[in-house]
C-alpha positions as CSV (number, residue, x, y, z in Angstrom):
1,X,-9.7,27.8,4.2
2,X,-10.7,24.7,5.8
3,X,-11.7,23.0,2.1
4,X,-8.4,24.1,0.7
5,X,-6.8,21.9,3.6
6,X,-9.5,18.9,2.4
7,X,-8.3,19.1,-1.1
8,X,-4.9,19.7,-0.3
9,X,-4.8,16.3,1.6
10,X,-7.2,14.3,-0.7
11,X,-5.5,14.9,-3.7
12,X,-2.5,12.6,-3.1
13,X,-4.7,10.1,-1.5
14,X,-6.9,9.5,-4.5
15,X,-4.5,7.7,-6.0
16,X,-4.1,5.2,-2.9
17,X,-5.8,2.3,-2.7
18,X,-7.1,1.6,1.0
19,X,-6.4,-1.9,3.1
20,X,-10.2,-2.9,2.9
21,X,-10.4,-2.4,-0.8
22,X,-7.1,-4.1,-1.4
23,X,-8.6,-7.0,0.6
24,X,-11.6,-7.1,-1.4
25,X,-9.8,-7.3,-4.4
26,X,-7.5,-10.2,-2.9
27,X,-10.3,-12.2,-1.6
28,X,-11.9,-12.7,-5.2
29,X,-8.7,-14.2,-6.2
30,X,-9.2,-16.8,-3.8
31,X,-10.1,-20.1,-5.2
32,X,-9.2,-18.8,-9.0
33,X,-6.3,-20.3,-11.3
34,X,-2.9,-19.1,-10.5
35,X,-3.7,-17.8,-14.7
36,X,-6.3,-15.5,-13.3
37,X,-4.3,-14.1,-10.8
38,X,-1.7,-13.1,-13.3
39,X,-3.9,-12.2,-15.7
40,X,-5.5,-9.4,-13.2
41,X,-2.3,-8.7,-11.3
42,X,0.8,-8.8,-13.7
43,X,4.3,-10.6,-13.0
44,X,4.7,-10.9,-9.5
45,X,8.2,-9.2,-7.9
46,X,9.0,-12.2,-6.3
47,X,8.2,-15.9,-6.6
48,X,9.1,-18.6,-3.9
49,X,8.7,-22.2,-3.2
50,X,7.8,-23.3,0.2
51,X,7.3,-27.1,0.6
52,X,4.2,-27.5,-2.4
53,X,2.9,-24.1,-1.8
54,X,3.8,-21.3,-4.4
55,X,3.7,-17.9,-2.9
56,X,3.3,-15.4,-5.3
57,X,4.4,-11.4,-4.2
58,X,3.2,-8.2,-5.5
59,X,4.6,-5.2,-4.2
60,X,2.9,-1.5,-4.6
61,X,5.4,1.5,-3.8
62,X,4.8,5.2,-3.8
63,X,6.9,7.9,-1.8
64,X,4.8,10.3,0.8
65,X,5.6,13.3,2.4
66,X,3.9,13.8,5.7
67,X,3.1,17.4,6.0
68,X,4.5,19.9,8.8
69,X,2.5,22.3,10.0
70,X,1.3,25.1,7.9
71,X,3.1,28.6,9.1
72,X,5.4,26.4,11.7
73,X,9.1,27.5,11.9
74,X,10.1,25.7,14.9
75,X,9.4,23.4,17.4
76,X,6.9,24.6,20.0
77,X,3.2,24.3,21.2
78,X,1.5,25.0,18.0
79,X,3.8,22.1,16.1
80,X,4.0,19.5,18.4
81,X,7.9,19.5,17.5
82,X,7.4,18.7,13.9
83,X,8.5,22.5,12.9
84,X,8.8,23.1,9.3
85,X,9.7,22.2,6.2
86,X,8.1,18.9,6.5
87,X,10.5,16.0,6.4
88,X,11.7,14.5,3.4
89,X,9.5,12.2,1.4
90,X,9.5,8.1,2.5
91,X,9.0,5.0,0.5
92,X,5.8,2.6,1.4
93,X,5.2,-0.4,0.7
94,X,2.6,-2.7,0.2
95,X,3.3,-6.0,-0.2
96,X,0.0,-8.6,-1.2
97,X,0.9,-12.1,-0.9
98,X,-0.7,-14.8,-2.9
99,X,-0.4,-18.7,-1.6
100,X,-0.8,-21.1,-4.5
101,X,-1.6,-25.0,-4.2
102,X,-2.1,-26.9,-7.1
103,X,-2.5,-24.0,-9.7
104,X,-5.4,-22.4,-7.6
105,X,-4.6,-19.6,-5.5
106,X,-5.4,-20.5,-1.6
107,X,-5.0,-17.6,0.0
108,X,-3.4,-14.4,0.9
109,X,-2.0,-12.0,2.9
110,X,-1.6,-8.1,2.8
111,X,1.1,-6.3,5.0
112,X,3.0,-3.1,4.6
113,X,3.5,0.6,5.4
114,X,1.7,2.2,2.3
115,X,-1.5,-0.2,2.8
């Protein structure tokens, strides 16, 4: 029973990409042509000016479900007051932004509920 309930959380998670990875991932961008980042990430969903800089934001959504207990019909001691069915699915987010100077990408910043 207990590697059903492995599986059973794992499987939507595969698809998720976790804060350190997505960090990694930013942090080669860093000192590459604004081309490169493009190139690797796609159009960006928003694109600002701020005073010379270019900031550059990509935005990653999904919708999640966090799970009620299993075999809970009610709030009480066994489901911390979460009862069951589980409540209804939420959007995250996670936003990366990308600073650009010059045409070279100078830094970045990753912030979000679905990092």
């Amino acid at each position: 029973m207990r590697s059903l309930w492995l599986l059973v959380i794992s499987v939507p998670m595969a698809g998720c990409t976790s804060l350190a990875e997505r960090q990694a991932q930013s942090a080669t961008l860093v000192g590459q042509p604004v081309t490169e980042l493009v190139t690797k990430m796609g159009d960006p969903a928003q694109t600002q000016d701020a005073g010379g800089t270019t900031v550059l934001t990509y935005e990653d959504k999904r919708r999640s479900t966090v799970p009620g207990a299993p075999f809970c019909f009610g709030p009480g001691m066994w489901c911390d007051g979460t009862g069951f069915p589980p409540p209804p699915p939420a959007m995250l987010v996670c936003r990366t932004t990308y600073m650009v100077n010059a045409g070279i990408v100078s830094g970045y910043h990753v912030d979000g509920s679905g990092c």
